[in-house]
C-alpha positions in Angstrom: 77.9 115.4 92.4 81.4 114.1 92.7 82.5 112.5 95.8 85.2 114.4 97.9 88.0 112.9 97.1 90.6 111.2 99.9 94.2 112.8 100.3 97.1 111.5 97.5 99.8 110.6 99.7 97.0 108.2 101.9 95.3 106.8 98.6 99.2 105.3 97.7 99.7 104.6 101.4 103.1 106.6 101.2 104.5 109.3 103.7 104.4 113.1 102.2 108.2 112.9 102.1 108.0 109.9 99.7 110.7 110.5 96.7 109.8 109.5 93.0 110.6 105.8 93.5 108.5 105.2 96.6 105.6 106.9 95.0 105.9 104.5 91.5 106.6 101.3 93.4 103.4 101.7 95.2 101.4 102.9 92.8 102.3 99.9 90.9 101.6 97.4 93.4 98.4 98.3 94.5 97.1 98.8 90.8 98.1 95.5 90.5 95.8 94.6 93.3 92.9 95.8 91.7 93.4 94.4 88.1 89.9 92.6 88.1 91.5 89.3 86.4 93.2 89.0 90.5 89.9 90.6 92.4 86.2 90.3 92.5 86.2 93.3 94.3 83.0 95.1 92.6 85.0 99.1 93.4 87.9 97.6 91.7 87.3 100.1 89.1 86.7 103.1 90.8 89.6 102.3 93.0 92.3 101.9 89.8 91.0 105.4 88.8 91.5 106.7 92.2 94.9 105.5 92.1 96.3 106.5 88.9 95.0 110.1 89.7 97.5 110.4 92.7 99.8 108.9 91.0 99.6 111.7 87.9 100.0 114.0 90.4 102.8 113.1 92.8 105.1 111.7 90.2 105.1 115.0 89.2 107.5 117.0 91.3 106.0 120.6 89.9 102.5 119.3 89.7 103.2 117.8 93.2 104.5 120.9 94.7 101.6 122.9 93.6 99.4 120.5 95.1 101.7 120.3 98.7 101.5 124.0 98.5 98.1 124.9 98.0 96.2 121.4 99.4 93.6 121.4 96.7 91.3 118.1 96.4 93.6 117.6 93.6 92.8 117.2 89.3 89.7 117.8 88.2 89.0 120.6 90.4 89.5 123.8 89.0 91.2 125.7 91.8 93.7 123.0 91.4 93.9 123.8 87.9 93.9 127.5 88.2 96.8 127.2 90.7 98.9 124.8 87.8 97.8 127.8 86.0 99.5 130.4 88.1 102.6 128.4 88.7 103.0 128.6 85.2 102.8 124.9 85.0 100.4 122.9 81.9 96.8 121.8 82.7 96.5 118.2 82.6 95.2 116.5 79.3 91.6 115.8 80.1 89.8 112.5 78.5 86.5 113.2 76.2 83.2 114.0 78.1 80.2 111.0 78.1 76.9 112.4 77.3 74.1 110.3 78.4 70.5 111.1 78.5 68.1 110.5 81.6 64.3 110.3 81.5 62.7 111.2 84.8 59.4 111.6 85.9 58.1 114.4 87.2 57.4 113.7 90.7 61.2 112.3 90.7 62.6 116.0 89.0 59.8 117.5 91.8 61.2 115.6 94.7 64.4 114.2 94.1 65.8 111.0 93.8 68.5 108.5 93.4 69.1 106.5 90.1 71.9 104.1 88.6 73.3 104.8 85.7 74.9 102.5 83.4 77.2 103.7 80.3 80.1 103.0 77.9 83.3 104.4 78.8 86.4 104.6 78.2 89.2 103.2 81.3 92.9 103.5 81.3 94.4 100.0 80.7 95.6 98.2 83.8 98.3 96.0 82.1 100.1 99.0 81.2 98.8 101.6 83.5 98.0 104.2 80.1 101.1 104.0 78.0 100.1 101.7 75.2 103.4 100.1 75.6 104.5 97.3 77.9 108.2 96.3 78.4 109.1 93.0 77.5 110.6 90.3 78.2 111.0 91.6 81.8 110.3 94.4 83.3 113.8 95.3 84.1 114.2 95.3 80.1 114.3 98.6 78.3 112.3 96.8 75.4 108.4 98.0 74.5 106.0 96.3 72.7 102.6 97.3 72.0 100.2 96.1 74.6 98.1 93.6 73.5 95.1 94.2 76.1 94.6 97.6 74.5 95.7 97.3 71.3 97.9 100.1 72.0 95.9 102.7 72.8 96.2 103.0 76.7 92.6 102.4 77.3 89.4 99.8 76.9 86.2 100.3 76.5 83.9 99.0 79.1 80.7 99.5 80.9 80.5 101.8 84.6 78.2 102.4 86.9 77.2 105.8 88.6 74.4 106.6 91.1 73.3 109.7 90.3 72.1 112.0 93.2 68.8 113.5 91.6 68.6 117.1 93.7 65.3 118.4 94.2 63.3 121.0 91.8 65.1 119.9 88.5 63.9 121.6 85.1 63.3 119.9 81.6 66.6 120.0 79.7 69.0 120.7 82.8 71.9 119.1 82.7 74.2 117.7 85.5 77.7 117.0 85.5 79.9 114.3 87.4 83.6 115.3 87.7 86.0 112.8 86.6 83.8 109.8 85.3 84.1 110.5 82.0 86.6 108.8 78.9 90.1 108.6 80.1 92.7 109.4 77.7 95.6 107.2 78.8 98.9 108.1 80.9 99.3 111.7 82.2 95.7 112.4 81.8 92.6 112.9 84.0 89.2 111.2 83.1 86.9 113.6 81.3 83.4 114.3 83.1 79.9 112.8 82.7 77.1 114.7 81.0 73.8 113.8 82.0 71.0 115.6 79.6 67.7 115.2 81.7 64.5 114.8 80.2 61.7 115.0 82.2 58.4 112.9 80.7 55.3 114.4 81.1 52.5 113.8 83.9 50.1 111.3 82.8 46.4 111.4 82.4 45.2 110.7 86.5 42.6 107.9 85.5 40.6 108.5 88.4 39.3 111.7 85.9 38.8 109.1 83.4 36.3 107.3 85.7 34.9 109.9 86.8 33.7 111.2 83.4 32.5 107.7 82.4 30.6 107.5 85.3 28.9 111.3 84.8 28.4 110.1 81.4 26.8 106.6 82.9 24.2 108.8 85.2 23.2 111.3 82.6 22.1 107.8 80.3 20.3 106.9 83.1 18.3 109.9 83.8 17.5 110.6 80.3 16.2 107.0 80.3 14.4 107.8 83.2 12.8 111.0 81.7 12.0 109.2 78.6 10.2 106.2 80.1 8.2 108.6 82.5 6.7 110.6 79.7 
């Protein structure tokens, strides 16, 4: 369901041999670029969340070796994770699932489709990039205050779009799941996933049968009128 997802190092724009302060400084400026009060850019969103997962990984230097090492799509795969595993290293802190319901019809769970999505989430809060805290009153000042955007908490609430690919041959009560667009639970963690709980309605009554039986019942009238009158 999830898209493949592009290599770290070309999401930040940054050379493989970038050191720590490379990797920030860029990661900074382009999440900048995407805060939506500076871009009507409608993939602004999925584009911070692209972003801040490279960055989780890079500005790691274990985390980042494991990843230069084995050249895994990155976090939220699990043979990335089961390689963190191995190296002995922690699994990243993953956000809270969304679970969201989907009524389909059966010809669409029979044949397939495509369907948008729209659902509450939880985002990581651009004006201080996750860590509740913002520095203040410049950013070369060692000084935090709470950020007021989030209240703190490293994340907003907000509403996200997903088109869902509906594959073909779906059952009643399946469920599918979409790596990564789920809750995100502020700095140094990767978004949970979405839930979707399909429900499939079932097949209405074809009204041509309908018809059809008023219409037998119409003809039957008529032909015991018919017998009556020719007695």
């Amino acid at each position: 369901m999830a898209a493949v997802k592009r290599d770290y190092y070309e999401v930040l724009g940054v050379p493989r041999d970038a050191d720590r302060q490379t990797i920030e400084r860029a990661f900074h400026d382009l999440a900048r670029k995407c805060h939506p009060d500076v871009t009507e850019d409608p993939d602004a969103d999925e584009r911070f969340r692209e972003l801040t997962e490279a960055y989780s990984v890079l500005a790691s230097p274990d985390v980042r070796n494991v990843y230069d090492r084995a050249g895994y799509r990155g976090r939220g795969d699990p043979a990335f994770e089961e390689a963190l595993s191995d190296a002995g290293l922690e699994a990243p802190r993953r956000g809270e699932n969304v679970h969201l319901d989907l009524e389909l019809r059966d010809f669409e769970a029979r044949e397939g489709t495509r369907r948008l999505v729209r659902y509450p989430v939880a985002v990581r809060c651009r004006a201080c990039m996750g860590h509740g805290s913002v520095h203040v009153p410049d950013p070369a000042s060692d000084l935090l205050d709470p950020c007021l955007r989030c209240d703190g908490r490293g994340v907003v609430q907000t509403e996200q779009s997903v088109r869902l690919r509906i594959p073909a041959g779906l059952q009643d009560e399946a469920q599918l799941r979409v790596r990564g667009e789920g809750n995100d639970g502020g700095v140094g963690s990767v978004p949970g996933d979405l839930l979707v709980h399909v429900h499939i309605l079932p097949s209405p009554k074809d009204p041509r049968v309908i018809r059809y039986l008023a219409l037998a019942l119409l003809l039957l009238a008529i032909m015991t009128l018919v017998v009556y009158l020719l007695r």
